[in-house]
N, C-alpha and C positions, 0 to 999 in steps of 0.2 A: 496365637495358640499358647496354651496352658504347657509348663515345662517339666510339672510335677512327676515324680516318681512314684508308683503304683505303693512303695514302700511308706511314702511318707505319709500315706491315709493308713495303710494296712501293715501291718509287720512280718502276716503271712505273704505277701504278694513280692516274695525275694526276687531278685534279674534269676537265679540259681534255678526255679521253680518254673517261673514264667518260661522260660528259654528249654527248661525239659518239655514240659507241656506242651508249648508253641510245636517243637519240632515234631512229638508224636501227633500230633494235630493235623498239623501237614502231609505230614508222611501217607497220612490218612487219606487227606482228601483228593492227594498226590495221584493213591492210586484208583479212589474212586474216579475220576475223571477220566483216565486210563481206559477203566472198566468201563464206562456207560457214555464210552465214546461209537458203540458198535454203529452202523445204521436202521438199526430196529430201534434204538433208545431215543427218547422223546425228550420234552422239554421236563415233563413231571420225573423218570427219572433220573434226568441229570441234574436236577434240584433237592430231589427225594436223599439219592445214595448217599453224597457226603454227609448229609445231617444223621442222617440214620447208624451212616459209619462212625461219625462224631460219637453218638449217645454209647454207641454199642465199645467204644474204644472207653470210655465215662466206665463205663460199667465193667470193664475187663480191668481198667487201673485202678478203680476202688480195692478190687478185691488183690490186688499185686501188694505186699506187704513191704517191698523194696521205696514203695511212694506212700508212709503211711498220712501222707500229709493232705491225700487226693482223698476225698468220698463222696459219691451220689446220693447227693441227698434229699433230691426230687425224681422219681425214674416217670414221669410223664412227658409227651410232647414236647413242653417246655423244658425238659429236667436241666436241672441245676446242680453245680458240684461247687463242692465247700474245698476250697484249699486252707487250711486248718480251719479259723472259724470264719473265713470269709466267703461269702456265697458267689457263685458267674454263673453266667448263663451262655450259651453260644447262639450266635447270629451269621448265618451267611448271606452280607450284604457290604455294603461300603461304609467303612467308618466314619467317613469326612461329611457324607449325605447321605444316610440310612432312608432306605425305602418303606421297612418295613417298621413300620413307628411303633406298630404297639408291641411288637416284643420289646420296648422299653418300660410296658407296664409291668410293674414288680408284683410277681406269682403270689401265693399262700406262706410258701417258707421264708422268703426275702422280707414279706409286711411282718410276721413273727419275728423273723431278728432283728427290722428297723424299730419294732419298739422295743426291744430289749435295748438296744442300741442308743435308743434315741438323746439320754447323754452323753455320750461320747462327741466327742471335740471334730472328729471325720465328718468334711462336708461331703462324703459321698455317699450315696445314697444307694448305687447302683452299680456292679459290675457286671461287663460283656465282652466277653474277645470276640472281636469281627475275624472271619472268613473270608477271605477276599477271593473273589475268583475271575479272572478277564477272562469274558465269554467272548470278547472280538478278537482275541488271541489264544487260541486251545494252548500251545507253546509258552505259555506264561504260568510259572509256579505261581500257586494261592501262596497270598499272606494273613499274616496273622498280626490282630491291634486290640489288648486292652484298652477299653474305654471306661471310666470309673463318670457317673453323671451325680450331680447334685438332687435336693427336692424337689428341683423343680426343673428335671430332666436337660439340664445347660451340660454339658458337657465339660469338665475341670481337669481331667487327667487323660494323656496319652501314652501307651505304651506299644511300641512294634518291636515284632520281633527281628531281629537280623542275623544273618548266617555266619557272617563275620564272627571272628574268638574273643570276645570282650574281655577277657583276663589275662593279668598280666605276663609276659613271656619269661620265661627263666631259663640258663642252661649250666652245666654242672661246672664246677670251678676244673679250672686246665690246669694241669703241671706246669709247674714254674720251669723255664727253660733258662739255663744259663749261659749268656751270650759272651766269650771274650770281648776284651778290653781291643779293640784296633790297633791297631802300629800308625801312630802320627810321621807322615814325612814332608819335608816342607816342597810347596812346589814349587817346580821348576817354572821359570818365566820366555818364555818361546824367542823374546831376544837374546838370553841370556844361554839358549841351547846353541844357535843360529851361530854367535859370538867365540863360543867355543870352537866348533870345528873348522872356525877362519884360521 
């Protein structure tokens, strides 16, 4: 497995960004599964809802001015978001052995930027963060895996997210406390007490 950093193809693809995104992602599909866990809900809605929530959450962070870095910049089926000038796509499937192959065909807006692109030194050709969802465990949080693929759809870069605090801990400098100096006494040696009171 490829050990690359999402950064070292893209300069937009920060841990900072990826790891906000990731979490609203989640958060998302969290409660969609929640929701269209009823017994009236089928197999089409509990496949339907998080992509739909996906796109619809796509579309509420473009316009959030707080993420100016996120924007929809395919609103179809497929729709795509540009994290600055980088494009993704979402997939809910498994990263490791995706089922659904041809959402790895690159849409209308991704073939416009791969020839603008196409000097540039990035062999990636393709971004997708997978959705992960265990359907044999309702009990299992969906995750979430940047995958960056080559021309010729090989897979080069991995990126998951994790819940874990990846930055480094700090805590405020402590008042210096000033501790006396001890009183040295020599000790006493147990034959040497014993010998006394003979």
């Amino acid at each position: 497995m490829v050990a690359n950093h999402p950064v070292d193809f893209s300069a937009d693809l920060t841990d900072e960004r990826l790891r906000l995104l990731c979490l609203y992602c989640l958060d998302v599909v969290a409660d969609s599964i929640v929701d269209s866990s009823s017994i009236n809900d089928t197999k089409w809605t509990k496949g339907c809802l998080p992509y739909g929530r996906l796109q619809g959450l796509m579309s509420r962070l473009s316009l959030n001015n707080e993420l100016p870095w996120i924007n929809l910049a395919n609103k179809t089926m497929d729709y795509t978001i540009r994290i600055g000038s980088t494009f993704v796509q979402f997939m809910i499937d498994d990263p490791y052995n995706p089922k659904k192959i041809h959402r790895l065909n690159s849409n209308s807006i991704e073939n416009t930027q791969s020839c603008f692109d196409f000097d540039q030194e990035s062999n990636v050709m393709l971004w997708r963060i997978f959705i992960g969802i265990d359907k044999l465990d309702p009990q299992a949080e969906p995750t979430a895996t940047l995958v960056g693929y080559d021309s010729n759809r090989n897979p080069i870069c991995f990126w998951s997210y994790d819940e874990e605090i990846q930055i480094p801990m700090t805590i405020e400098d402590t008042r210096v406390v000033e501790i006396p100096e001890p009183l040295l006494a020599r000790k006493q040696n147990r034959d040497d007490s014993v010998n006394e009171t003979n």
